[in-house]
N, C-alpha and C positions, 0 to 999 in steps of 0.2 A: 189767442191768449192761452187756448189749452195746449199748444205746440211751445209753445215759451215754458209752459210750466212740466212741459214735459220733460224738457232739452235741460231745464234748471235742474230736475229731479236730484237730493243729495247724495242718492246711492251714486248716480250715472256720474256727478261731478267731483268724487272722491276717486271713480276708476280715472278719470280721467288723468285729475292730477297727479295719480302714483304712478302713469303709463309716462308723461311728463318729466318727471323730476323724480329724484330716490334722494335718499335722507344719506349724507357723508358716515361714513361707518365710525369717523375718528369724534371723541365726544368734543377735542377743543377746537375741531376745525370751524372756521368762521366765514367759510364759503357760503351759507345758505343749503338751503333745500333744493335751487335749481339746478339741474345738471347743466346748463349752460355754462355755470362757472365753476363744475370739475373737470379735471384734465383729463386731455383726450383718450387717452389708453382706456380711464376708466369708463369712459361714456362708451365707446365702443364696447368694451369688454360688458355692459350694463344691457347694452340694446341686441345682443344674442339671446338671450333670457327672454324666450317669451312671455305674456302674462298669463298662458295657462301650462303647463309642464308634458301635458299629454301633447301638445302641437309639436316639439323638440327644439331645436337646435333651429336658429333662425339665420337660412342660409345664405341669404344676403347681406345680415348684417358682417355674421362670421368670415367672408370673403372680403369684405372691407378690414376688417381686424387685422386679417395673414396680411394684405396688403400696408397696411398700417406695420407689420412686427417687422415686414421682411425688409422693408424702408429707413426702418428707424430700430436694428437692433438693440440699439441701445436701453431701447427700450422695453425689450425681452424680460429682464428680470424683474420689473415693474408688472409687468401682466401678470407673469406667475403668482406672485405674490398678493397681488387684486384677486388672481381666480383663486388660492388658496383661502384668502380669508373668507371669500363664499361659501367654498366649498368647507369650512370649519361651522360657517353658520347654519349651513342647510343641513348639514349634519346633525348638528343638534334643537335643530325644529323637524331635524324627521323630514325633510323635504325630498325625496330620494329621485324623484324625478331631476330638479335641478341640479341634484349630487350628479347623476349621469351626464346632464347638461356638459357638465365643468369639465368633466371627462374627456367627454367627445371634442370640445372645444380641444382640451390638452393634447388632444393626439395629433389634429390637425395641424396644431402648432410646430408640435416636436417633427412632424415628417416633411412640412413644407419651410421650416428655416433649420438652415446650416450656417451661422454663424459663428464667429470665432468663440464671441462670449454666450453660447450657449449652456455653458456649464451652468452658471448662475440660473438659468431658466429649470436647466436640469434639478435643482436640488430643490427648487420647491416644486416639481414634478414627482419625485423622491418621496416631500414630504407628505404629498397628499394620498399617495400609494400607501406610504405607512398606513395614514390617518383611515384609510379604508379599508386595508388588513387586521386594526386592529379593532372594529366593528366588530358586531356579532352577526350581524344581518348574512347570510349565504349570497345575497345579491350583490351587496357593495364588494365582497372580497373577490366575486370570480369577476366584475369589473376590472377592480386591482389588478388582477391578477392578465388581464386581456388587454391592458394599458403598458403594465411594465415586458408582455412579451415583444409589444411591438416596438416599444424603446429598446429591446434587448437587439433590435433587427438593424440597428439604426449605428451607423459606423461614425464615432463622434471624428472632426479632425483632430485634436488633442485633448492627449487623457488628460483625467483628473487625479491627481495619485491618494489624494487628503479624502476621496470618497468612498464610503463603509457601505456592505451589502449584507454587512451581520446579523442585522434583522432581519432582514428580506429572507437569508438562508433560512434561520431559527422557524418563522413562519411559514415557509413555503412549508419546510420539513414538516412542523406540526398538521399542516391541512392534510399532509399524504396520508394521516394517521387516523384523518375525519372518521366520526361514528355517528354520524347522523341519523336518525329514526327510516328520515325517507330516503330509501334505496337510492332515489336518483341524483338527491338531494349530493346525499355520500359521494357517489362517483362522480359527481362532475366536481367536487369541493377536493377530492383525491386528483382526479385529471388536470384541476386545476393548481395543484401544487406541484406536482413533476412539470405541467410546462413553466411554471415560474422557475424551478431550479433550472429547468435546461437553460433558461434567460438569464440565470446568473452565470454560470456555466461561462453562456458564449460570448456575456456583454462582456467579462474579466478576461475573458480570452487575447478576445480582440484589443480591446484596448490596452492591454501591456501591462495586466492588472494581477497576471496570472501569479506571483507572491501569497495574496491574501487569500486566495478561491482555495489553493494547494494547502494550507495548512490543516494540521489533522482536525483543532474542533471543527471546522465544516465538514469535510470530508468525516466525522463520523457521524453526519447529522445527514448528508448528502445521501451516502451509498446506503445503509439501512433504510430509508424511507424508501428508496430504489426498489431495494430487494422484498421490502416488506407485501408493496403491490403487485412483486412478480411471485411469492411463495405459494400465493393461495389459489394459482390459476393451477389450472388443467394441464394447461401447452407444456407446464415443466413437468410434467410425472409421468406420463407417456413416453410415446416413443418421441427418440432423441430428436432436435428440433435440425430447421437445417443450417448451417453452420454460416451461412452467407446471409449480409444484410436484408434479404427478402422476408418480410417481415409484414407484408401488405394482407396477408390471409387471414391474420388474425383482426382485420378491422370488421366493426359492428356495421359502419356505414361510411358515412364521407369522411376524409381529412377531420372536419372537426369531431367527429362521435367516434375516436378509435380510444379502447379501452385501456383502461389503468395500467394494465402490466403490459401493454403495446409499447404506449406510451415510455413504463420506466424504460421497457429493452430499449428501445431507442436511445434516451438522455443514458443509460450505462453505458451504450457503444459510443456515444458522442466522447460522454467523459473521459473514457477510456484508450479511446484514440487520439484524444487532445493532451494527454499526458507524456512526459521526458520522461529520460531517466531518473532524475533523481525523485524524481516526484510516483513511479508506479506503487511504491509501499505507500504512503498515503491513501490510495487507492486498493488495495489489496487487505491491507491489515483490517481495518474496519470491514470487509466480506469476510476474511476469519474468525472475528469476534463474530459477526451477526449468525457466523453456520455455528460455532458455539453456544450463542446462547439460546440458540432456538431447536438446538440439537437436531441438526439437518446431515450429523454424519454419518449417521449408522442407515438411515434409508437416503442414500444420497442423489438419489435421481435429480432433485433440482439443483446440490451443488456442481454435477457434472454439466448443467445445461447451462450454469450460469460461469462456468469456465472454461467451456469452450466459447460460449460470447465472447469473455475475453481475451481468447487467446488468438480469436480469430480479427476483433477489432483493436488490437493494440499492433503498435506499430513493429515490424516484425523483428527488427533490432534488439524489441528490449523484451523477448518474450521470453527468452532464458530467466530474463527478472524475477517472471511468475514463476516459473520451477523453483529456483532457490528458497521465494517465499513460503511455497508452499514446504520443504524439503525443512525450512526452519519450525514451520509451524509442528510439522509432524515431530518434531526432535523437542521440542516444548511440552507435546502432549504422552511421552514416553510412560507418563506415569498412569495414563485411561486407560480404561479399559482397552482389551483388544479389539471388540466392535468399534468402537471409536477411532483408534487406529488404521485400522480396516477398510474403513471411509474414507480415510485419508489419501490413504496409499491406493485403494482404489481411484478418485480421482487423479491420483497422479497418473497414474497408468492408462487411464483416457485422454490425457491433455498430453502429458511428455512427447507423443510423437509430433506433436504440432510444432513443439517448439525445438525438434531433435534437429531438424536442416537447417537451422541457424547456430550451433553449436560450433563450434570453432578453438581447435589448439586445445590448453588446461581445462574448458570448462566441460570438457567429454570425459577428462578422467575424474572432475570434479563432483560429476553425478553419480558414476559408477559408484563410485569409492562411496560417497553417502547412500547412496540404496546398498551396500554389504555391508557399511556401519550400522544400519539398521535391521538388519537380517544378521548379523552379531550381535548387536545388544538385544535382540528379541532372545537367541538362544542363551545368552549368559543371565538375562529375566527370566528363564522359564527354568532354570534351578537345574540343567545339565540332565534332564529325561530323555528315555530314549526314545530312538529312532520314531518308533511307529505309536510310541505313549500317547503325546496329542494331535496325531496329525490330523483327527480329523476335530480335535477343536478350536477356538477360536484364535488363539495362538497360532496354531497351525495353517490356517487361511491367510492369516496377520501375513504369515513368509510366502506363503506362494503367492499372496497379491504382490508382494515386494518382486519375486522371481517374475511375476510375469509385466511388472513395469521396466523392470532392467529387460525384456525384451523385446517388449515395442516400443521401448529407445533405440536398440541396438539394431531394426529392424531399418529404422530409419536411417542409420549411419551409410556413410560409405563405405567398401569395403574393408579399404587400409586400416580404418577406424576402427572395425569388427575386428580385425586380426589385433590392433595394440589393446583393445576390450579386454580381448578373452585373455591375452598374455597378463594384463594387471590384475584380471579377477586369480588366474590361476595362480600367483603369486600372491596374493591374499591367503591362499587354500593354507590350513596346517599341515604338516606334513609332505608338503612338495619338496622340501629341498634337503628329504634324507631318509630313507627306506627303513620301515618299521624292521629292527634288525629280531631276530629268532624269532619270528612272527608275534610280538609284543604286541597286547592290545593298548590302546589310547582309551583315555576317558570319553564317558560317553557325551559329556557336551562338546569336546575336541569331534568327535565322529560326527555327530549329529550338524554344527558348523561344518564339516567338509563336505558331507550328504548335500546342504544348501545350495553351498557355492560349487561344487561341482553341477549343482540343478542351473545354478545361474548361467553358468559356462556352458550348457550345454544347451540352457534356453537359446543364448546367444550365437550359440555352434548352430541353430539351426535358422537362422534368417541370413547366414553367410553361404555366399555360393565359393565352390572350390574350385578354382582354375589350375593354380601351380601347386605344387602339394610343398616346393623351396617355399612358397610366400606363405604358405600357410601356418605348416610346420618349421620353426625358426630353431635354431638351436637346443634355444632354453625354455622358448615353450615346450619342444620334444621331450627333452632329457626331465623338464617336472613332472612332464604330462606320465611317463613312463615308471615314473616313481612312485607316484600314487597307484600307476595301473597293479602294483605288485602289492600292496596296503595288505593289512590283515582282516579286515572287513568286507564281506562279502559285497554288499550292497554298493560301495565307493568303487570296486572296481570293477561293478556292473555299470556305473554310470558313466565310469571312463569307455568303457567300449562303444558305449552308446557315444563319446563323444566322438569316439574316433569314426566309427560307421557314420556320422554326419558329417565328420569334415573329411573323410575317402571317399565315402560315393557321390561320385558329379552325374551318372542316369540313372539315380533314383532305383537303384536294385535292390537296397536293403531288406522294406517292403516283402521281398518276395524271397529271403531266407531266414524266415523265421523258424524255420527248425531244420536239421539233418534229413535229407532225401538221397536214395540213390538216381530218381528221376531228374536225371538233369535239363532233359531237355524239355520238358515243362517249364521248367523255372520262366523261362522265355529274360535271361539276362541281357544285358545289353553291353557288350564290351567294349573298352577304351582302346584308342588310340596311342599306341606306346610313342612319347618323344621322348627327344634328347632331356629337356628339365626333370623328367621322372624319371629317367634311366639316371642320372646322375643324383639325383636325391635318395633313389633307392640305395647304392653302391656306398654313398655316406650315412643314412641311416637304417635302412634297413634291418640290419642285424638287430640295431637297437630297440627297436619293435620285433621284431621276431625271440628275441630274447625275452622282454618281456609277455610271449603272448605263452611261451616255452614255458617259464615260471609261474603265467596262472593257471597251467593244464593242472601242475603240481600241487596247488593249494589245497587242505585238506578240508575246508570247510564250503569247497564251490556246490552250489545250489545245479537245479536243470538249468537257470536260467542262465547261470554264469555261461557252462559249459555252451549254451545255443550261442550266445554272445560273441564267444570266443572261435565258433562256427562260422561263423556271420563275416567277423573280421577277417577271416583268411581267406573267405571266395570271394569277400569286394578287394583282396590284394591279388588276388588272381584275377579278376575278370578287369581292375584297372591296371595294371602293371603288366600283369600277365608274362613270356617269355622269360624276363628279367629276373623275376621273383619263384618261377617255379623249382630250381634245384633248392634255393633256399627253404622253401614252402616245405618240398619233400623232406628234408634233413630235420626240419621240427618233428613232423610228421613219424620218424623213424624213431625221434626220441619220446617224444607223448606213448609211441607204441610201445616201447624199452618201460616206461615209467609203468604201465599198469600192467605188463610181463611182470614186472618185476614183483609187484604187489606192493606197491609204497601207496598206493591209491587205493583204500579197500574199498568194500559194499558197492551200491548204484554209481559211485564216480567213477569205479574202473571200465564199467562197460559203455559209460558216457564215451570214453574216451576213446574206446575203440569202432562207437559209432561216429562219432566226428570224423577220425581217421581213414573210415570207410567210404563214408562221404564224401570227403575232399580228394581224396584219390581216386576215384569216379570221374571226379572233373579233371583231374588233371591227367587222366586217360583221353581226353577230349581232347586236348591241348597237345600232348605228348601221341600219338597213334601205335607206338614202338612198343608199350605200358599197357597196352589194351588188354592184350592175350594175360600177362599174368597177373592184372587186377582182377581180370573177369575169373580166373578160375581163383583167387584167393575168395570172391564175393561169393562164385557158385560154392565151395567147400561150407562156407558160412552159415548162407542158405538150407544148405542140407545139415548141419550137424550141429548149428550155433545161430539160431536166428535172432537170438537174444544181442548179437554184438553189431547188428542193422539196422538201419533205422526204421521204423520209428523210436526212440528212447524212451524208456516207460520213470514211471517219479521214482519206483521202486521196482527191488526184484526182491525175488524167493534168497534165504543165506544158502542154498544148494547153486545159484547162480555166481559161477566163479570167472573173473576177467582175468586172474594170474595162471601161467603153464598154461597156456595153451598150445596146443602141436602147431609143427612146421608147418601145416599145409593152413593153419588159419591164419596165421599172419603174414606180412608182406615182408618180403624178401629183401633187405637194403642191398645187400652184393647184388644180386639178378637186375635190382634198378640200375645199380651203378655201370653195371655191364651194359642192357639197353640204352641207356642213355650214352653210352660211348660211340655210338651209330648217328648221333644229332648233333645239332648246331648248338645245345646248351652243355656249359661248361659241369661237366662230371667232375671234376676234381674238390669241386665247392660242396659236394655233398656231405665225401667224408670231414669239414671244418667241424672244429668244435669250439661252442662259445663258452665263453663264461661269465657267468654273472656276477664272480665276485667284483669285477672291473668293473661294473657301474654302479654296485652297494656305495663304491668310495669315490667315485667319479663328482665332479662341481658343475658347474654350469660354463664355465670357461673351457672346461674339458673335455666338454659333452662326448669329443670324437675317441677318448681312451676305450669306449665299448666294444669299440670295434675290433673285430678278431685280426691279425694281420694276414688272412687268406683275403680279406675282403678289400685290400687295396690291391687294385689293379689298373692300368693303363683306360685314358677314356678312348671307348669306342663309342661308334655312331649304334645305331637298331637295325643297320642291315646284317649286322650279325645273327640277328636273329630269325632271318628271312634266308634258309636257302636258294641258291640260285639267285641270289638279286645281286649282280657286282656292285663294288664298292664308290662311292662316289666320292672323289676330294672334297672338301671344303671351298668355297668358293672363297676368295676375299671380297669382302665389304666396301663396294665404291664408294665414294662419298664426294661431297663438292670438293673440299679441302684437297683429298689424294686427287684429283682431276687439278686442280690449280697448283696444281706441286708439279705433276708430270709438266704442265706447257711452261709454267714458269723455271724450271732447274733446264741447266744444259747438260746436252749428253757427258762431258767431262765430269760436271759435280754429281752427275747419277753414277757413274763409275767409279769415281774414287769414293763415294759412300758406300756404293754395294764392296769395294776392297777392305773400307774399315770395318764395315760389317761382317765380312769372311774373317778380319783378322781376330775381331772380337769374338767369333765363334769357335775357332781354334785357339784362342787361349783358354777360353772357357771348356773346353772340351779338356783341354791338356792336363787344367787344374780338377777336373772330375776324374779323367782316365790313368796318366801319368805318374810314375811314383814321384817322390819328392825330390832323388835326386835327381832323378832326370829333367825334373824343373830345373835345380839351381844349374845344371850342368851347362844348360840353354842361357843364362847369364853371362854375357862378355863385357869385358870392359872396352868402354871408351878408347879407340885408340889415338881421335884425336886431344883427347882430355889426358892421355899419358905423355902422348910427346910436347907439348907444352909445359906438362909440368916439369918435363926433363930439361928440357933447354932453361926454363928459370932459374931452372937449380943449378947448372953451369956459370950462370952470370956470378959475378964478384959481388960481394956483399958493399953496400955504397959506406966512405967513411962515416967517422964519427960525426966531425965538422959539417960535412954538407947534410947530414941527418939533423942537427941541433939548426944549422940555415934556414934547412927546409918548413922544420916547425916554426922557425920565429918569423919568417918571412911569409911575403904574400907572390911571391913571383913563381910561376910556373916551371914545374920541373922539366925537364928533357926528357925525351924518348927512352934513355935510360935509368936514368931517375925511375919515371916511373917503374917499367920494368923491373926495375931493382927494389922498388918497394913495395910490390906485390908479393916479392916473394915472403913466405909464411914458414910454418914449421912444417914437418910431412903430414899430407893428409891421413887420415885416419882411416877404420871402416866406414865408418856413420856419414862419413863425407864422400864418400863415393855416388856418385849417379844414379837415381833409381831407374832401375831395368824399367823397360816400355812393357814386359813381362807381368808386372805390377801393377801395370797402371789401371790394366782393364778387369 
């Protein structure tokens, strides 16, 4: 009896019945309290649910369920909506054990059926994720959040186009922003919102969704919460991180415990590399804003770290994208400060080269041209001060960050691309394309813009290597370049020389004449190779540079530095041209010595000039052996009576120190060279030329070759001229397959009568060079089978009237006379005579 009344007990038989039976959730449903007669989905779905919450997920039951959903999809979107209304229930009785329940159940679901009509299951999956997100509880959301990653994993067969992920963004974003009390609390509620984004991210990706993901309200809600967990780390303020997805070293522990700003860089390289064209400013704009309004550009270390991420995960196509963007942005901020600026342009000048080998056609000149627009409007903002006014303030950092982004672009380019660079930058320059006439000065914001862009052109002059000095020097780069080298500012056409000493020395000599020595053989130079493309590049311009190096001896405001400059430039055109360029060298040489003889050069320039003079005839005593004897005792006489006019050149001298009148025995002798040099293989005659400079004041760019003096046209020769004793070698001609398939295919007949029209072609063409005119015409004969034909026609009888009026009305063909007779015409004239074969060629 006491076993009966145990077994009865009303606690023991109330668990009973609710383990049994559950009450219909619908109030009109008329099925009773037994779950015998609810439908099957729900009974299953009822007997996963343990009776205490800490046991879990009842895993027997739930393996009957999947086999039940996978059986009967049909019946998928009936479950979801069973386990939602629980899971709405449990929610708000605070049941959170059973909330997890629903969960787990949900997941199992979602990974083991793939059915067609799985959408409908999806969106009350959807809804319960909401309904968890929008919880306060930190436990339900990082569930949410651990449910919808793994559906993000989950490759549906056909999208859903009608389904919104608006909240899910809105929310993820807000969690990245968690400020929760407990430390830990915060970071996993932050961790757990970048991986919910990356889930939205990949599920729109895949699915063909990507429209809705790319519009800008997400994407401004996306990339700032991104950046917001990468600003406040470490990893970006230090040193630069490393520019490849290895990103493993900043984890705290396993896969799941890697930190927030691990985390963001990840979902930013995901996103970043999942983006097209049209879509990267989406992406970008929103990073502009966020380094605005957090003012991340005046100490930029983290926006440099978060743009080369980008530049190195986006696809390599479109990373020009990111330059323009940014190249806009700085062009919007024209009116910031210059630290602001400075920022800018600083990052640009760390990312540009990334994206410099993808550059292709217009968009190389498209950047140029924008970094000198903005190193333009810098100067025309800065109110036309001079030169050295701010260069060392903020302004003045503003341009040399710009100068030194235009050269770790240009660094990057290929060569050809350097060379049309520097020709567009130098054509920008003012003043290229007309010689400051009676030494007129320009305004000083004109001066101060050409100071720039010559800095730029010469940034750029020095990441190019110089092979031909034809491909280097082109025409109308030369003849600008040589225009400005004569400018009335000191400083501009110091910078030209400096251009030029980078693009003439190809072994690195310059280095090692930075002043006037008579020691030459310390210098320890290294000399070029004379070919044939220098030797013909010299012959065409030459003069033109030598002219101008003649006219900045003459300048009456050149500094020490000028005149070392101008030093500099005539031993790297001796030690690379060498031979070719020496008689010309010396003829400057005689005239710079004429210029401060004369006294047009007062104070410390004259005796500048006579140590430069001194110097470079020294080396070219090296080169010439014949010049030894009477350099050496011009330099000994110096020595002894004039050590002032030797190198070394002092900044000043004593006004007792005089460079004009000097005696015979201190300066060099031009006759006595000219005569020595009649003994060598180099042409003396070229000595006594004289240039002039009026010819290139007026000279165009079409023109470029009027500078030249007409001594300096001569016949091309090879470089063995310059080598005694080496006989001369022919030219070989140029086999090629084509001339090999010509000789076996032509027969000896057709090679003979083409090499006779080619003799006759060359004799007429001679004739018409050498010959006077008459003796041309005189070589004109007529035709004489074209005379006696016309003779004999004109014997025949004129045909009558009658058979003339037959002939036109009728169709019958004339006779043998007939026709004959109707050839005949009135007398030929001049104009109707035969052109000579004389003419033809």
């Amino acid at each position: 009896m006491s076993v009966l009344a145990c077994c009865l007990d009303r606690e023991r038989v109330a668990e009973a019945v609710e383990a049994l039976s559950v009450k219909c959730p619908h109030a009109t449903c008329c099925c009773g309290c037994c779950s015998a007669f609810r439908p099957r989905y729900k009974r299953l779905v009822d007997n996963i649910f343990p009776a205490i919450p800490e046991d879990g997920l009842v895993k027997a039951n739930m393996d009957k369920l999947m086999w039940y959903a996978m059986n009967s999809p049909d019946k998928l979107d009936r479950i979801g909506e069973y386990l939602a209304y629980r899971l709405y229930r449990d929610i708000n009785r605070r049941k959170t054990g059973y909330v997890i329940i629903s969960m787990d159940a949900l997941d199992q679901l979602l990974v083991s059926c793939h059915a067609n009509n799985l959408n409908l299951f999806v969106e009350s999956f959807l809804q319960m994720v909401q309904k968890l997100l929008e919880s306060t509880e930190p436990t339900l959301q990082l569930r949410a959040t651990q449910s919808f990653e793994k559906f993000a994993n989950i490759r549906e067969d056909t999208p859903s186009y009608h389904r919104r992920y608006d909240f899910l963004v809105s929310k993820f974003s807000s969690m990245c922003y968690s400020n929760e009390g407990c430390e830990d609390t915060r970071r996993q509620l932050r961790t757990a919102g970048i991986r919910g984004l990356q889930g939205v991210v990949r599920k729109t990706d895949w699915d063909n969704l990507g429209e809705s993901i790319w519009l800008p309200t997400h994407m401004e809600k996306i990339v700032p919460s991104l950046l917001y967990n990468m600003q406040g780390n470490t990893a970006y303020i230090g040193e630069p991180m490393q520019t490849a997805d290895s990103i493993d070293n900043h984890h705290k522990g396993g896969d799941g415990e890697k930190e927030p700003h691990v985390l963001a860089e990840m979902c930013l390289r995901e996103l970043v590399s999942r983006a097209t064209y049209g879509k990267i400013h989406t992406v970008i704009r929103p990073l502009l804003m966020h380094l605005d309004h957090e003012n991340l550009w005046v100490n930029n270390t983290f926006a440099v770290q978060v743009f080369k991420i980008l530049m190195y995960s986006i696809q390599v196509q479109y990373s020009i994208t990111v330059i323009d963007l940014i190249m806009t942005h700085l062009n919007e901020k024209s009116g910031e400060p210059p630290q602001v600026r400075t920022g800018i342009a600083d990052v640009l000048s760390k990312v540009i080269p990334i994206a410099a080998g993808e550059c292709i056609g217009p968009s190389v000149i498209e950047i140029i041209n924008s970094l000198l627009e903005h190193i333009r409007s810098s100067v025309v903002g800065q109110g036309g001060g001079g030169v050295g006014e701010t260069a060392g303030g903020a302004e003045g950092v503003y341009q040399e960050t710009l100068i030194h982004a235009l050269g770790e672009y240009a660094n990057h380019l290929p060569d050809y691309q350097k060379v049309d660079s520097m020709i567009f930058i130098l054509n920008k320059v003012p003043g290229s394309d007309r010689v400051d006439e009676g030494g007129a000065r320009r305004p000083e914001g004109e001066v101060k813009l050409q100071h720039l862009l010559l800095k730029s052109l010469l940034k750029v002059g020095t990441k190019y290597t110089t092979e031909q000095y034809s491909k280097t020097f082109s025409p109308s780069f030369l003849v600008r370049l040589m225009r400005l080298s004569v400018s009335s500012d000191a400083e501009v056409r110091l910078t030209v020389q400096h251009i030029l000493h980078t693009l003439l020395d190809r072994h690195n000599n310059v280095h090692k004449l930075a002043a006037p020595t008579l020691e030459v053989t310390k210098l320890g130079l290294t000399l070029g190779k004379s070919v044939r493309q220098d030797v013909n590049f010299w012959k065409k311009c030459g003069n033109e540079i030598l002219l101008s190096i003649q006219e900045n001896f003459e300048m009456p405001n050149n500094t020490k530095a000028n005149i070392e400059a101008l030093y500099a430039t005539l031993m790297l055109l001796l030690a690379e041209i060498r031979d070719d360029a020496i008689v010309d060298i010396l003829r400057v040489l005689f005239h710079v010595q004429g210029v401060a003889q004369s006294g047009s050069v007062s104070g410390a320039a004259g005796v500048w000039l006579h140590v430069v003079v001194a110097a470079v005839m020294v080396v070219v005593s090296h080169f010439v052996p014949t010049l030894k004897d009477h350099i050496t005792a011009v330099i000994k006489a110096r020595s002894d009576s004039a050590p002032h006019l030797l190198p070394e050149p002092l900044p000043k001298y004593d006004s007792s120190v005089s460079a004009a009148g000097l005696s015979e025995d201190l300066l060099f002798d031009n006759a006595k060279v000219l005569d020595l040099l009649s003994g060598t293989n180099l042409d003396e005659k070229r000595l006594t030329a004289t240039l002039s400079s009026m010819k290139r004041r007026h000279s165009t760019t079409q023109h470029s070759n009027s500078a030249m003096d007409i001594n300096a046209i001569s016949v091309e020769v090879d470089s063995a001229c310059s080598s005694p004793g080496l006989p001369r070698r022919p030219l070989e001609e140029e086999i090629t397959f084509e001339a090999l398939k010509k000789v076996l295919s032509e027969s000896p007949e057709q090679r003979r009568r083409a090499e006779e029209e080619e003799e006759q072609r060359r004799a007429i063409t001679q004739a018409f060079l050498t010959d006077p005119f008459e003796t041309v015409m005189s070589r004109v004969q007529p035709d004489v089978l074209q005379a006696k034909l016309a003779e004999i026609f004109s014997r025949l009888p004129p045909p009558p009237p009658a058979a003339v009026t037959s002939a036109s009305t009728t169709t019958a063909p004339p006779t043998s006379c007939d026709s004959a007779a109707a050839l005949i015409v009135t007398p030929s004239t001049n104009y109707q005579l035969p052109y000579p074969d004389i003419f033809i060629y």
